[in-house]
N, C-alpha and C positions, 0 to 999 in steps of 0.2 A: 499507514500500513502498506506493506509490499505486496507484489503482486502473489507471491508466493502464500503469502498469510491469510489474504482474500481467498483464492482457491479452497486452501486450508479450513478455510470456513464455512464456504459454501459446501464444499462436500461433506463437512461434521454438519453441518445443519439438518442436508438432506438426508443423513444417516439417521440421526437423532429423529427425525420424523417421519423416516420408514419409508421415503420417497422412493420410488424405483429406479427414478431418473436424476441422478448427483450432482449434475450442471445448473436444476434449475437456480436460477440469479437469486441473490441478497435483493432487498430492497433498494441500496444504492447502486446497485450495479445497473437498475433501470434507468436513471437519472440521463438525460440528456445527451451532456457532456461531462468529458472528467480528464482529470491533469494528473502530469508524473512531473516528478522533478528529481534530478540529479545532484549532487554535491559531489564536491572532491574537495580533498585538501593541495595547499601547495607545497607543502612538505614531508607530507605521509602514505598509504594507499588506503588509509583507513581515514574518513572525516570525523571528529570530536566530534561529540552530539551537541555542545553547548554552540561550538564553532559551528558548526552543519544549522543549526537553527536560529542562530544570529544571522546567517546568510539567507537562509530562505525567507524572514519577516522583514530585511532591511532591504533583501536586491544586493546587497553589497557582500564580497568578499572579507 
């Protein structure tokens, strides 16, 4: 999920439960630590999702 989609959720959650305050965190957003990852293509501005996901489980282009 992108970060957009997370926000996304977090504020429909706190809506949905009448929260006053819209920021309060997901569950996961407590966690620790947490990773983003990038993809590009070498040939496109858009990464294949099959291509974008072979590269993020192997490390490899």
């Amino acid at each position: 999920m992108g970060l957009e989609v997370v926000t996304s959720a977090r504020i429909n959650k706190n809506q949905v439960l009448g929260n006053p305050y819209l920021n309060e965190p997901l569950f996961f957003e407590k966690f620790r630590t947490a990773g983003l990852l990038k993809t590009s293509s070498l040939s496109h501005h858009v990464t294949d999702s099959a291509a974008g996901a072979t590269a993020m489980f192997t490390g490899r282009k």
